[in-house]
C-alpha positions as CSV (number, residue, x, y, z in Angstrom):
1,X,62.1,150.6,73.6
2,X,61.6,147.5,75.7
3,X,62.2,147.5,79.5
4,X,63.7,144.4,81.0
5,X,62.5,143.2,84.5
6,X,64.0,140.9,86.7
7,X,61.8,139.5,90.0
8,X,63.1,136.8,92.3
9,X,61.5,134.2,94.0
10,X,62.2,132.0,97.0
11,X,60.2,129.0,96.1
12,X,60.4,127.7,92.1
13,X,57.4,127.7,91.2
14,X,55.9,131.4,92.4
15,X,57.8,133.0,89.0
16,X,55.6,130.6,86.8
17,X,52.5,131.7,88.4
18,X,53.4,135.2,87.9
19,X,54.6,135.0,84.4
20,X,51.2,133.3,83.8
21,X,49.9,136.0,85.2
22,X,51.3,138.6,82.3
23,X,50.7,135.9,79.4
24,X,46.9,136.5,80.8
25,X,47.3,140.1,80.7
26,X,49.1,139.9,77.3
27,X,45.6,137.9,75.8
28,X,43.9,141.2,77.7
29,X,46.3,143.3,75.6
30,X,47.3,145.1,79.3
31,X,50.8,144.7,78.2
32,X,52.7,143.3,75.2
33,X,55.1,141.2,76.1
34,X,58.6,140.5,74.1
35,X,60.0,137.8,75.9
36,X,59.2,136.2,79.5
37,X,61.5,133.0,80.9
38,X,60.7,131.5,84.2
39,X,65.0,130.5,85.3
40,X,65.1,127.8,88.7
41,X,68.2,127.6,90.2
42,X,67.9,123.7,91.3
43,X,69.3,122.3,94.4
44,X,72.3,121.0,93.1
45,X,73.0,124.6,92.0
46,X,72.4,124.2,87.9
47,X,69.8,126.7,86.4
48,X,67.3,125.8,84.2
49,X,65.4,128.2,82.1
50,X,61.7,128.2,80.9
51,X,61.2,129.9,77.7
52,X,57.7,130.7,76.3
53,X,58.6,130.1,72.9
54,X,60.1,126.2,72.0
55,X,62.3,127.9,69.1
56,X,63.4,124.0,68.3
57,X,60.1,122.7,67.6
58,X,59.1,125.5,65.7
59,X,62.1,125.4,63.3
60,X,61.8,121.7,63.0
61,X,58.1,122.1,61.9
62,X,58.9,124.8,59.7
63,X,61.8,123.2,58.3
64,X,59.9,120.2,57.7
65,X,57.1,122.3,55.5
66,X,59.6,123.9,53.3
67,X,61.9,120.8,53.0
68,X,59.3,118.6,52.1
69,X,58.1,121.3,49.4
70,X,61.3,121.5,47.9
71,X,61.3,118.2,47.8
72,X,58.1,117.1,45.7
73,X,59.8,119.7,43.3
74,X,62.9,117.2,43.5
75,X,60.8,113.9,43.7
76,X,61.8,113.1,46.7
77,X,59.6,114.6,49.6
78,X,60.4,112.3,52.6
79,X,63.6,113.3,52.2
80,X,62.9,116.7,51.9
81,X,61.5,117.1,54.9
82,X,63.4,115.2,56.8
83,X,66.6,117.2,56.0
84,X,64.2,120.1,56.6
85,X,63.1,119.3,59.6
86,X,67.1,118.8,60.9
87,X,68.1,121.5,59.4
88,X,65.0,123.4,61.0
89,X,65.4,122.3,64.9
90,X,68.9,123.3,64.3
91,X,68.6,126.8,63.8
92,X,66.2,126.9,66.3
93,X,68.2,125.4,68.8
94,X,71.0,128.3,67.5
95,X,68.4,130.9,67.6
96,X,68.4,133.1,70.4
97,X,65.5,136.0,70.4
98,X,64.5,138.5,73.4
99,X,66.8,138.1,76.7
100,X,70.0,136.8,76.2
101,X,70.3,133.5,77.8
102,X,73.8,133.8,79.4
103,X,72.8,136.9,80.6
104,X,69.8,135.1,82.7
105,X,71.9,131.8,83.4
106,X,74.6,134.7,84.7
107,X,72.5,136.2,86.7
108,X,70.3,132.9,87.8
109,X,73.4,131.6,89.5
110,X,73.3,134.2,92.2
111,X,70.1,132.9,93.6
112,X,69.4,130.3,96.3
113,X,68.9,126.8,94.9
114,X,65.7,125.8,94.5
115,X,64.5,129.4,94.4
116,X,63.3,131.2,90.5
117,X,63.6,134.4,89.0
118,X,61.2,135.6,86.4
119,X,62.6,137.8,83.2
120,X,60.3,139.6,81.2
121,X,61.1,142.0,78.5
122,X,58.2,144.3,78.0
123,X,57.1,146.4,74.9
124,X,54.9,148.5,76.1
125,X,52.1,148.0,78.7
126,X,49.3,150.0,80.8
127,X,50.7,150.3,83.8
128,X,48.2,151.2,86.2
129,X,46.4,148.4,85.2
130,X,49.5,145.9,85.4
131,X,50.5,147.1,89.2
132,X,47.1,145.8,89.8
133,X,47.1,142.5,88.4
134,X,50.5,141.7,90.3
135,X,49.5,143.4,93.6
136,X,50.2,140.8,96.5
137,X,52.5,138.6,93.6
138,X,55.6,138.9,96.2
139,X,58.9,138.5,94.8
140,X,61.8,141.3,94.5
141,X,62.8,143.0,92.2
142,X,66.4,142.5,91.6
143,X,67.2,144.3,88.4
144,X,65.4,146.7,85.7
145,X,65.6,149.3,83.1
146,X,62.7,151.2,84.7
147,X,63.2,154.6,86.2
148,X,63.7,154.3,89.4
149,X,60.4,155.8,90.5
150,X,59.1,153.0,88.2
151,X,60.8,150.4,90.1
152,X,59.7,151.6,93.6
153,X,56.4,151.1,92.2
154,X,56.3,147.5,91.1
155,X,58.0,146.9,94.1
156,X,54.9,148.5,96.1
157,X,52.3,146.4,94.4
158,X,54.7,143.2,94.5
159,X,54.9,143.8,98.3
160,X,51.0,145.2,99.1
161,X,48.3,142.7,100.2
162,X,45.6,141.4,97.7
163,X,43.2,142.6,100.3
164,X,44.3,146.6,99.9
């Protein structure tokens, strides 16, 4: 089972260089990670989530393959894949995998603007070794499925000094 957890920051770009911080643990295999979205809440109040994953492009591309494959068997492979390609970006636009994003634009909305909030849905990870790597991160946590034991944890190694 996955656990989500939810860390806000006050400046916009301190959730990016944390997530980047698990996408290097992830290549590490520390953790393995199921989603992770960087969300700024601007100034003017709108929220604007990161995602790890362009789902559009990727369904355009693969829409493209297949369409234009389908259409050499139709003699007609521009065509093909340029349907393919629509019809691709399109479901990959409707596609939504890992955290929900109303549920992060929801929840986004109750930070200061031009603060962030990192979300990042976790498989399974070793979590000595992860406390470490974010030790001195900052941030706070501000919602979890961890125990809470769990939480208090993160929290510690969010809040200690890289020094310690």
């Amino acid at each position: 089972m996955s656990e989500l957890i939810v860390i806000a920051y006050d400046q916009p770009y301190q959730a990016e260089e944390v997530r980047l911080k698990f996408l290097k643990m992830q290549r590490e295999y520390l953790v393995d990670l199921e989603d992770a979205v960087v969300a700024i809440r601007q100034a003017d109040g709108k929220v604007k989530l990161n995602q790890v994953f362009d789902l559009t492009s990727a369904g355009a591309i693969g829409g493209g393959f297949w369409g234009a494959l389908i259409g050499l068997i139709f003699m007609n492979p521009l065509l093909g894949a340029a349907v393919g390609a629509g019809a691709g970006a399109i479901s990959g636009t409707l596609s939504d995998v890992g955290i929900n994003d109303n549920f992060m634009k929801e929840l986004a909305k109750t930070l200061m603007p031009g603060s962030s909030a990192l979300f990042v849905l976790v498989r399974k990870a070793t979590v000595d070794k992860v406390l470490e790597e974010l030790r001195g991160a900052g941030g706070k946590v501000i919602q979890t499925s961890l125990s809470h034991d769990d939480e208090a944890k993160l929290q510690a190694a969010l809040d200690a000094s890289k020094a310690s």
